[in-house]
C-alpha positions as CSV (number, residue, x, y, z in Angstrom):
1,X,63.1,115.7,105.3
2,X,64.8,118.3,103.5
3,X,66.5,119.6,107.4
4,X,67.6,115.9,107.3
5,X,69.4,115.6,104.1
6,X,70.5,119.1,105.2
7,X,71.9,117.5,108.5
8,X,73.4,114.6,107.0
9,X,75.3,116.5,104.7
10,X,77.1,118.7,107.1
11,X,78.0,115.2,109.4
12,X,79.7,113.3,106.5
13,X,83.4,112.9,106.8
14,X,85.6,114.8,104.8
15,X,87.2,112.6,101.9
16,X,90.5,110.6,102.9
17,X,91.9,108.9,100.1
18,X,92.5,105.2,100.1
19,X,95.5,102.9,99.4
20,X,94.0,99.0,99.6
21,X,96.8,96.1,100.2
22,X,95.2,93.1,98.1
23,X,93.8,91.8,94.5
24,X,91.6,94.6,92.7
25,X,89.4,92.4,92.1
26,X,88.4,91.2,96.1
27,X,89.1,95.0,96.7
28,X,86.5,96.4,94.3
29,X,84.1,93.6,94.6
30,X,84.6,93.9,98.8
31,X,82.0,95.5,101.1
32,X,83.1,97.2,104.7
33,X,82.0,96.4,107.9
34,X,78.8,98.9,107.7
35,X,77.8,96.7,104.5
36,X,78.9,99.4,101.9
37,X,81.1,98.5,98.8
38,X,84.5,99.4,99.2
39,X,84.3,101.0,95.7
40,X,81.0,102.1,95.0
41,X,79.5,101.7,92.0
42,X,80.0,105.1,89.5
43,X,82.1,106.7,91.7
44,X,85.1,106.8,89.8
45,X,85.9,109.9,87.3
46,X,89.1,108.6,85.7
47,X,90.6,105.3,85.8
48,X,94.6,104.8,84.8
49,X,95.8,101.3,85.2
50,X,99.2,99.5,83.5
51,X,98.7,96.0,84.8
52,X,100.9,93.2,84.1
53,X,101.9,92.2,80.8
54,X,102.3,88.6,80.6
55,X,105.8,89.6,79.0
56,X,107.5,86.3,80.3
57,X,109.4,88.9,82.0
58,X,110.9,88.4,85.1
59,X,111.4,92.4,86.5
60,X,113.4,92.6,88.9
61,X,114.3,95.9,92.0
62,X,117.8,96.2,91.7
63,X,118.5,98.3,94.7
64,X,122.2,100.4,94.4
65,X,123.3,102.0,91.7
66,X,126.1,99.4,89.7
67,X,124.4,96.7,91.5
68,X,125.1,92.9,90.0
69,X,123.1,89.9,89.3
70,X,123.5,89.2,92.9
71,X,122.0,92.4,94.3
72,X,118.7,92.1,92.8
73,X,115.5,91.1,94.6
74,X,112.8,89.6,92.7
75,X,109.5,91.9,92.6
76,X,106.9,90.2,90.7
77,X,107.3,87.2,88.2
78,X,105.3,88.5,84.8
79,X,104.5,84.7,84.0
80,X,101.4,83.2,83.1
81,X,100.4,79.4,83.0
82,X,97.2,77.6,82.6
83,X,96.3,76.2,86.0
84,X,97.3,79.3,87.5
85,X,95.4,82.3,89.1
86,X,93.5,83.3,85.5
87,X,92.0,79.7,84.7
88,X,89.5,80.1,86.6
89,X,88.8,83.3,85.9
90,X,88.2,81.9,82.2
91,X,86.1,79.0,83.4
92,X,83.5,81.6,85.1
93,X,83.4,83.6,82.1
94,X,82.7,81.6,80.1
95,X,79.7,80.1,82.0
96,X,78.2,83.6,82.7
97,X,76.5,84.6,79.8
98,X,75.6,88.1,80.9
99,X,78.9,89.2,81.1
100,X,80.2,91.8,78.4
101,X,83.3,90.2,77.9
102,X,81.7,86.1,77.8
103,X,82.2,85.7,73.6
104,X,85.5,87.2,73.6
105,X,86.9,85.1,75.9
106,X,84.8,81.4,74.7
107,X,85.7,82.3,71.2
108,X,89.1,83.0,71.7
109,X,89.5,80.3,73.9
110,X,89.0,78.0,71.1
111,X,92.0,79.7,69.2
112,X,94.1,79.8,71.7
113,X,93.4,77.4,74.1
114,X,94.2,76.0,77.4
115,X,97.5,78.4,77.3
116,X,99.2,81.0,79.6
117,X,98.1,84.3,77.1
118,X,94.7,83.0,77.6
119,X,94.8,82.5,81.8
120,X,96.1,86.0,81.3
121,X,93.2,87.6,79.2
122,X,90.6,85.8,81.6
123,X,92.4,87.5,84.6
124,X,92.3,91.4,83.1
125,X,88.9,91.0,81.7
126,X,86.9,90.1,85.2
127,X,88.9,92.5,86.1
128,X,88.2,95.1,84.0
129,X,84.5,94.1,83.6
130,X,84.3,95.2,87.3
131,X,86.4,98.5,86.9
132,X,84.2,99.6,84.2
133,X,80.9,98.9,86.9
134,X,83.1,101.2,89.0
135,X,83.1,104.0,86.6
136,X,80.7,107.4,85.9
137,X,79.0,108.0,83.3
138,X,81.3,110.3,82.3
139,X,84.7,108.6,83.0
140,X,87.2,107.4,80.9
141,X,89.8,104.9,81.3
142,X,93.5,104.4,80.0
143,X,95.1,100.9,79.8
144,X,98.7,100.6,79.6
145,X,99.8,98.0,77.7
146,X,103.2,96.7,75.4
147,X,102.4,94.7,72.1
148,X,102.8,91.0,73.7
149,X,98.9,90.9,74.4
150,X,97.9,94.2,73.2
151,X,95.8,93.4,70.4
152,X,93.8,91.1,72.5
153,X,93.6,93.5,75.0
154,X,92.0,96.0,72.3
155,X,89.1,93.9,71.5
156,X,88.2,93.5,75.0
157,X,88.4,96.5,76.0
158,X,85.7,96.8,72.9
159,X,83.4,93.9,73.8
160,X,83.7,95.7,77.5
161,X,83.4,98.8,76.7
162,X,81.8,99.4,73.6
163,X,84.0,100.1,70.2
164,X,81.8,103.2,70.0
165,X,83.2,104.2,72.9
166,X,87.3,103.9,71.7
167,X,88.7,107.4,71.3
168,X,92.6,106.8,70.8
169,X,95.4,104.1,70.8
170,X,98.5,106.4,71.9
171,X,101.8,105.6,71.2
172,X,104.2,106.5,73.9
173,X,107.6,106.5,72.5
174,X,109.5,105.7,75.8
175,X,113.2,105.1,74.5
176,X,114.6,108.1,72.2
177,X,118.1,106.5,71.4
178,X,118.5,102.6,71.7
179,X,121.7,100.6,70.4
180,X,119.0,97.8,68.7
181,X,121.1,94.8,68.6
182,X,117.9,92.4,67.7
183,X,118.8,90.7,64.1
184,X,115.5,89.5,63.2
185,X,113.0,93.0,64.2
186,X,113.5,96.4,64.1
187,X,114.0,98.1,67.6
188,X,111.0,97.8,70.2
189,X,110.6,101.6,71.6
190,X,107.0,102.1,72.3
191,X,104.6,101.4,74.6
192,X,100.4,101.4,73.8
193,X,98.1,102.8,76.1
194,X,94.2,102.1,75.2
195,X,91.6,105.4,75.9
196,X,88.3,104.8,76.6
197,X,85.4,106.7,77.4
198,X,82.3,105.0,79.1
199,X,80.2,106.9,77.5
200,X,79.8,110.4,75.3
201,X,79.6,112.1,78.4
202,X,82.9,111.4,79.5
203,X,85.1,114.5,80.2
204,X,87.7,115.7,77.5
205,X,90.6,118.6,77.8
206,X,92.1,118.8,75.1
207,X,96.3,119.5,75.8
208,X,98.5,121.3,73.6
209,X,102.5,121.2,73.3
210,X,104.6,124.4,73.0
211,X,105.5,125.4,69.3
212,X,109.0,124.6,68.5
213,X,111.5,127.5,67.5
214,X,111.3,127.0,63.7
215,X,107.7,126.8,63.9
216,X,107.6,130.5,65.7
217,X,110.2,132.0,63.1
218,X,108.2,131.1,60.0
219,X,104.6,131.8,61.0
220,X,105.1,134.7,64.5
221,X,106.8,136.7,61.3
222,X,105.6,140.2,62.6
223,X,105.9,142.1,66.0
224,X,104.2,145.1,67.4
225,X,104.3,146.7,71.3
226,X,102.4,143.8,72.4
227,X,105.1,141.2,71.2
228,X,105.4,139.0,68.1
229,X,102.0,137.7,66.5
230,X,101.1,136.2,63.1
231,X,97.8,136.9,60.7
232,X,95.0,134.6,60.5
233,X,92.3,135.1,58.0
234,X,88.6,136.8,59.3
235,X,86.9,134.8,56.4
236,X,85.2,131.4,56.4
237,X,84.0,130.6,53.0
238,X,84.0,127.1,53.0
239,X,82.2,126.6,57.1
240,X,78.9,127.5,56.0
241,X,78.7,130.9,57.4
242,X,76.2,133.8,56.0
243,X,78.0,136.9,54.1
244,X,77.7,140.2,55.6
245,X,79.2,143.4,54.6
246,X,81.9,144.9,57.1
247,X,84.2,148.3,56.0
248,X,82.4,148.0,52.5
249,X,84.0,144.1,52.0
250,X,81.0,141.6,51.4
251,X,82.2,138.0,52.8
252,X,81.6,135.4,54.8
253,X,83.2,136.6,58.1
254,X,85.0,134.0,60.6
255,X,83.2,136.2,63.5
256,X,79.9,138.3,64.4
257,X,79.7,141.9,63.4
258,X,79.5,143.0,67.2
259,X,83.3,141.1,67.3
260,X,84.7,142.4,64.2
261,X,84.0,146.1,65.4
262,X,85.5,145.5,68.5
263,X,88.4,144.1,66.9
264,X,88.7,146.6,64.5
265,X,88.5,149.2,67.6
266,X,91.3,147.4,69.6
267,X,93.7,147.8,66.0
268,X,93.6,143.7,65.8
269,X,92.4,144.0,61.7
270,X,94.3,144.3,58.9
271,X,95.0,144.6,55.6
272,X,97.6,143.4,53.2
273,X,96.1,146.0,50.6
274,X,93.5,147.9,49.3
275,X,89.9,146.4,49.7
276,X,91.3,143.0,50.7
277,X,89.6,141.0,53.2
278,X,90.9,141.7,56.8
279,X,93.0,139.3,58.8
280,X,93.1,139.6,62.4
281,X,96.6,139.3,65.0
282,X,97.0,136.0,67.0
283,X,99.7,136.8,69.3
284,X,102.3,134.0,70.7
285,X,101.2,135.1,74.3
286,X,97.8,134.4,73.7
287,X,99.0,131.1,71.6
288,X,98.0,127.8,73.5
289,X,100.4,125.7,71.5
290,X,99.8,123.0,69.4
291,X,96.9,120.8,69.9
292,X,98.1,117.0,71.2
293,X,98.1,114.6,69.0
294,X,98.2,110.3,69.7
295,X,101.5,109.8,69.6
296,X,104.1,111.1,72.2
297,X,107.4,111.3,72.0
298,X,108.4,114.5,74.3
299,X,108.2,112.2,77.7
300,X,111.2,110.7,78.5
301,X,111.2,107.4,80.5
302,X,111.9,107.3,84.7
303,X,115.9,108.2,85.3
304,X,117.2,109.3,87.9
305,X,116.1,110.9,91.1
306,X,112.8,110.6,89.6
307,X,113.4,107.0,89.7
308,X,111.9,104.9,93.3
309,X,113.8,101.6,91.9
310,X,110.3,100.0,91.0
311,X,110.4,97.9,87.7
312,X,107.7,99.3,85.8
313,X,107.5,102.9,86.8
314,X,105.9,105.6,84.6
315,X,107.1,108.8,84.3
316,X,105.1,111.8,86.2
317,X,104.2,113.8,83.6
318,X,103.0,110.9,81.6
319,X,100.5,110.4,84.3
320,X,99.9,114.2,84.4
321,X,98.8,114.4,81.2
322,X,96.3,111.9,81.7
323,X,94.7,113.2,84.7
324,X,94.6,116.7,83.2
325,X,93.6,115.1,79.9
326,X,90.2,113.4,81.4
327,X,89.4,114.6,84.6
328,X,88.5,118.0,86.9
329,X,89.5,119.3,90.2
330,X,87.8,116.9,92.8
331,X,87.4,114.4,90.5
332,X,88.3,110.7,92.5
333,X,91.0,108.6,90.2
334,X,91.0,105.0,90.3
335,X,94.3,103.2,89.5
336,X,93.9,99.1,90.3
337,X,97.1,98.1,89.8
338,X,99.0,101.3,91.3
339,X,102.5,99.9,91.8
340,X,104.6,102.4,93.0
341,X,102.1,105.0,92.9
342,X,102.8,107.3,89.9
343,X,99.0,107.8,89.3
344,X,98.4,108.6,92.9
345,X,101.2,111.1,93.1
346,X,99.8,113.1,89.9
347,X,96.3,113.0,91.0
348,X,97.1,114.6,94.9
349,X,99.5,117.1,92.7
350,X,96.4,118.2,90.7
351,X,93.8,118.5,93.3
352,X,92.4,115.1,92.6
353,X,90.8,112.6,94.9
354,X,92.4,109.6,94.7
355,X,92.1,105.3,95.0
356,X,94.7,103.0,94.6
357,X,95.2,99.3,94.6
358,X,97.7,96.9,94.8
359,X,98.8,93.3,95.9
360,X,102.5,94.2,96.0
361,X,103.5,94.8,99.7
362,X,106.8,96.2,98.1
363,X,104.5,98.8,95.9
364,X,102.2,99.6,98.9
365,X,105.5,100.3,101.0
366,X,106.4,102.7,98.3
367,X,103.6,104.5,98.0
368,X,102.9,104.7,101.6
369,X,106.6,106.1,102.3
370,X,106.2,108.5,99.4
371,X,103.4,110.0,100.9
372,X,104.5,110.4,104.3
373,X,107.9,111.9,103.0
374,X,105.0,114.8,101.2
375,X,103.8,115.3,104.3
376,X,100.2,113.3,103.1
377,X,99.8,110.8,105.6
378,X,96.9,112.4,107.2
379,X,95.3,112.6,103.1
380,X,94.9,109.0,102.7
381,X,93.6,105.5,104.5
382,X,95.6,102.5,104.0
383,X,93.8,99.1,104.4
384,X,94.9,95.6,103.8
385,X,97.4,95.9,106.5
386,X,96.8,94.6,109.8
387,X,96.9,96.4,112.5
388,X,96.6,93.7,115.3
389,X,96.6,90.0,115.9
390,X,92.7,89.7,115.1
391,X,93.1,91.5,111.7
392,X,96.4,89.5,111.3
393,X,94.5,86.0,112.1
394,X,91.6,87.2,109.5
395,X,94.3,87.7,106.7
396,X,96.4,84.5,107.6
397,X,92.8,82.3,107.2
398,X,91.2,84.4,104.1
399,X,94.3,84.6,102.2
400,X,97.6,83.0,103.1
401,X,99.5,84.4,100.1
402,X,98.6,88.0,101.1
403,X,99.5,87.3,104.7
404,X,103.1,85.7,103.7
405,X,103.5,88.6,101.8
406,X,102.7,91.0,104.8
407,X,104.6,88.9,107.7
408,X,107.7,88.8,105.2
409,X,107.4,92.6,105.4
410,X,107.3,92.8,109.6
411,X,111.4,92.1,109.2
412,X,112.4,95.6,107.3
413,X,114.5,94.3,105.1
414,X,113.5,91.2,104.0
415,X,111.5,90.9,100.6
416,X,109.2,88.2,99.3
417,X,110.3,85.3,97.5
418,X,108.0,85.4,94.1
419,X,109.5,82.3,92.7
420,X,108.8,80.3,95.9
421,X,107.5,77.5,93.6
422,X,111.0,77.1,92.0
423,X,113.2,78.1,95.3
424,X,111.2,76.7,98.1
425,X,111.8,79.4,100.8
426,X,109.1,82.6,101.4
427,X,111.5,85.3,101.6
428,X,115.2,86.8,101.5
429,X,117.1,89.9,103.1
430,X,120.5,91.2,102.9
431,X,123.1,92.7,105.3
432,X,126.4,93.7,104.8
433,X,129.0,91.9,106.9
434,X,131.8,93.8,108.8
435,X,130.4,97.5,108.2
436,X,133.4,99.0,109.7
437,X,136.0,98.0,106.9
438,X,138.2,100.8,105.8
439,X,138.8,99.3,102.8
440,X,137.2,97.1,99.9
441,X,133.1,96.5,99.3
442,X,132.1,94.7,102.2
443,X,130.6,91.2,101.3
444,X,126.5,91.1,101.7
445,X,125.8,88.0,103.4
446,X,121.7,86.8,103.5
447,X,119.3,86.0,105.9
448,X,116.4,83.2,104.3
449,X,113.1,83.3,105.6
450,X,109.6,81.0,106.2
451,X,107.0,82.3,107.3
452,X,104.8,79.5,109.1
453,X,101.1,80.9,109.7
454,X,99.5,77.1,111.3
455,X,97.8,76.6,114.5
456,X,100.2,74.3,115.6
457,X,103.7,75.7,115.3
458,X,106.4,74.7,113.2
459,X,107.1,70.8,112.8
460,X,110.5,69.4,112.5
461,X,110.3,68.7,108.9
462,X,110.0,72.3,108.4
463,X,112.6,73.2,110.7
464,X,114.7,70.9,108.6
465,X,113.4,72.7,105.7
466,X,114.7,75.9,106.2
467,X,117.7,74.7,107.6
468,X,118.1,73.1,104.0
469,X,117.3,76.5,102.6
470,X,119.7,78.4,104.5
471,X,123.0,76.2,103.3
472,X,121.8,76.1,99.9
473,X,121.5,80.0,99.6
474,X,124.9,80.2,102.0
475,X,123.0,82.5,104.0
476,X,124.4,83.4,107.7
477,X,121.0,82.8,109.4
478,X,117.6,81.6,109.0
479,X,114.1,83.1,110.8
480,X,110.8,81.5,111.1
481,X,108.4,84.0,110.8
482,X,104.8,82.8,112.7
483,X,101.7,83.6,113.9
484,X,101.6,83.1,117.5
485,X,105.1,82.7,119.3
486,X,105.9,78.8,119.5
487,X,108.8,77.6,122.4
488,X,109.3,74.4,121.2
489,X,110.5,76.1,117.8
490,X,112.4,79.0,119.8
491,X,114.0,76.1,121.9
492,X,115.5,74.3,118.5
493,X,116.5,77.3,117.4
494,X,118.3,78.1,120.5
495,X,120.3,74.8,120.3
496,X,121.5,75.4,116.7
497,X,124.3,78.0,117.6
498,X,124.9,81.7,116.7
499,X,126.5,83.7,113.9
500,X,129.4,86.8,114.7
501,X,129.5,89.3,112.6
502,X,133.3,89.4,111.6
503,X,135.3,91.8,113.5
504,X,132.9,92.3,115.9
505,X,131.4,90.8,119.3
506,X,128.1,91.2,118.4
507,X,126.4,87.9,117.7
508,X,123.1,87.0,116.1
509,X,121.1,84.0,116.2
510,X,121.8,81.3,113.5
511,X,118.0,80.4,113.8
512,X,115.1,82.5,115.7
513,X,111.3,82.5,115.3
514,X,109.6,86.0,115.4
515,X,106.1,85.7,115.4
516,X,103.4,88.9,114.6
517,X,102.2,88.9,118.7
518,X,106.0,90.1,119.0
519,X,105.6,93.0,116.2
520,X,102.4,93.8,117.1
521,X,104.2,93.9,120.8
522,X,106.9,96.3,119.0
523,X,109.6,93.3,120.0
524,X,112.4,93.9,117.2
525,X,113.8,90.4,115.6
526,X,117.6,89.9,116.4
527,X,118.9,90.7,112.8
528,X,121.8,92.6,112.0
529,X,121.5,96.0,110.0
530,X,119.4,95.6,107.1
531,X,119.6,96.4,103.6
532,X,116.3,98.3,102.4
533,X,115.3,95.7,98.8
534,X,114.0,99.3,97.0
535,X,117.2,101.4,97.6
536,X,120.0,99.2,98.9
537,X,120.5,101.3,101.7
538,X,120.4,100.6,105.6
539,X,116.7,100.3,106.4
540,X,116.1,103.1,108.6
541,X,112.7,102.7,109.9
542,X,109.8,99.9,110.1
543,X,107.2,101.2,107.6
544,X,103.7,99.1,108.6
545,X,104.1,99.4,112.6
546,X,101.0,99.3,114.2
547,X,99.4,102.4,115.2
């Protein structure tokens, strides 16, 4: 048996890292095709997430540096109602009596009833519920929040996790000067992120920050050969130690005998005067700075070239000191809502498995382009993503908003539409018309998208329908995006005419389908130069081609 184990060992895979395309939740919750959880269950050392707010927010990419009103493309909508994707979540909770967040949620319930906040506090706590399932013994976990539902968050986090198990609320000042022009609060600067061990086991390193230069001038006061050092007292009278006699001096020394000789032998004892009780050097070299505290205000927020254009992106060291803070070398770091993979990047830096999560196709383009540009694509899985018509025809039936998002994302260039509910139309790209103009900003004209995933083609009321779409937004064209080609569609679209780019022969069509068999088929849609939605620049690749 033991040859076995042995043999098994030496067979299993090395480690690839994994980027999933979908909702944590399904993700974490999923199982592979061999029947093994996606996640397993206390596999995670460290788990970083900064999930969605409920700030009533609407964040937006704004792609080019000066770029107006105009030039931004909608990433996510921060808005919770009740009906939406967290009632249920509430509904189950509270009929499942076993799980460790059930009172929190009925009781508050009752306070704050059927409302957005609450859909949005039943939505992060099956969530987290499962993330803590997820999680060693010894892990810890870090939730980023702001105050609009912070304090709610807090006391789930301790019905989840156990208030035993709270260790800090850190305050990250991430604005050093702001122009506060509110009139009724003072200036909101800080964001909260919520530690959290799982148990007393979990890992802790404690950081420290350099001293500052006035702290150096009035304690580093002296200076030998060996650079400057200050003197620290070899006595510990009041932390219980037993008195001994060193040199004659009866007292209860800091340290062994055995140490103080060998201090005394290396010349790192002195004394002020006479019979005094020795003090010892601590140089600055040897100095590991002063011990962090809970709140930071020496991390600056993303400017920049540090900056990938994603609307809630943390800054790398932020993210760096929490993987140092709580985790080791090899240690696998779980962030569930990953964005534009800040968490990721800091745990490859520091030799740190990783796993991340998210239901962004823009976020999961990110990430997946950062890595490649490190030269990291062969260090990391992504799933989510299909890679053929069957995997495409799995998504478009299990999950129709996941696969709108993904076909949106065959055209490079166009982005989803997030406020489909109050705009109609799945998706939007820009182009700039008449690239060749010596002088002036070019205008940016649009291209509106629906993406049409049914068995049988696209009917005439929704060719109308995006024909509707396409006036009201003054775009130039219009492309159905389906899942198998359809003629009957591609004929109609043939008979509604073309669009020329101004001083130019090249012309486009006003309508056109372009279904996944045709990406999958590497067929390019008839589209003019596109405008990347993260950086405003000519796309210059396609970033999810299949393999």
């Amino acid at each position: 048996m033991a040859g076995k184990k042995q043999q098994n060992e030496v067979s299993a895979p090395p480690w690839k890292n994994k980027l999933y395309f979908g909702d944590c939740l399904e993700v974490m919750t999923a199982l592979d095709d061999d029947g093994r959880p996606l996640v397993a269950d206390e596999s995670v050392d460290l788990v970083y997430l900064d999930p969605p707010f409920n700030s009533k927010a609407n964040y937006n990419i704004i792609f080019g540096k000066g770029a107006d009103k105009q030039a931004q493309m909608h990433a996510f909508s921060d808005t919770w109602q009740w009906g939406g994707r967290g009632t249920q979540d509430v509904l189950d909770i509270e009929r499942a009596l076993a799980h460790p967040a059930q009172r929190f949620i009925e009781g508050l319930h009752g306070i704050l009833g059927d409302s957005g906040m609450m859909a949005y506090l039943g939505y992060m706590a099956k969530r987290l519920a499962v993330v803590r399932d997820k999680m060693k013994p010894a892990a810890s976990i870090y939730l980023h929040c702001d105050p609009t539902a912070g304090h709610y968050l807090k006391i789930m986090m301790d019905s989840i996790f156990g208030a035993e198990n709270y260790r800090n609320q850190i305050i990250w000042k991430r604005r050093k000067e702001v122009h506060n022009l509110a009139k009724k609060h003072l200036g909101r600067t800080h964001d909260t992120i919520y530690f959290y061990a799982k148990s007393a086991k979990a890992v802790y390193r404690t950081q420290f920050l350099p001293y500052g230069e006035e702290y150096v001038a009035q304690n580093y006061k002296h200076e030998d050969e060996k650079g400057p050092y200050c003197l620290l007292p070899c006595t510990n009278e009041l932390g219980g130690n037993k008195p001994y006699t060193f040199q004659g001096i009866t007292r209860a020394w800091r340290f062994e005998p055995e140490r103080m000789e060998q201090m005394l032998r290396d010349g790192l004892l002195v004394q002020l005067r006479p019979n005094s009780p020795f003090r010892y050097k601590k140089y600055l070299k040897d100095a590991e700075g002063v011990p962090l505290q809970d709140v930071w205000t020496d991390i600056a927020p993303v400017r920049g070239k540090e900056s990938l254009g994603y609307p809630t992106q943390k800054p790398a060291q932020l993210l760096r000191r929490i993987v140092e803070m709580s985790s080791k070398k090899g240690d696998t770091v779980l962030d569930p809502f990953c964005g534009c993979g800040t968490t990721i990047a800091a745990a490859e830096l520091l030799g740190r498995r990783w796993i991340g999560i998210d239901i962004s196709v823009a976020a999961i383009k990110i990430v997946t382009r950062a890595r490649k540009e490190l030269g990291g694509e062969q260090n990391f899985v992504l799933f989510g993503i299909p890679q053929g018509m069957e995997e495409a025809r799995k998504l478009a039936e299990s999950d129709r908003l996941r696969y709108e998002q993904w076909q949106i994302n065959t055209v490079p260039g166009l982005a989803p539409n997030d406020r489909k509910n109050q705009e109609g139309y799945d998706g939007l790209g820009r182009f700039l018309e008449n690239t060749g103009a010596a002088e002036g900003k070019p205008p940016m004209r649009t291209i509106t998208a629906e993406v049409k995933s049914g068995k049988g083609g696209v009917s005439a009321a929704q060719r109308n329908h995006l024909k509707v779409h396409v006036e009201q937004n003054g775009s130039a064209m219009g492309i159905f995006l389906t899942l198998e080609q359809d003629a009957a569609t591609e004929n109609w679209c043939k008979a509604q005419g073309f669009y020329q780019m101004p001083g130019s022969v090249k012309k486009y069509p006003k309508f056109q389908v372009y279904s996944a068999a045709q990406y999958f088929d590497r067929e390019e849609p008839n589209v003019p130069p596109m405008l990347d939605p993260m950086t405003g620049k000519p796309v210059q690749e396609e970033f999810f081609s299949p393999k």
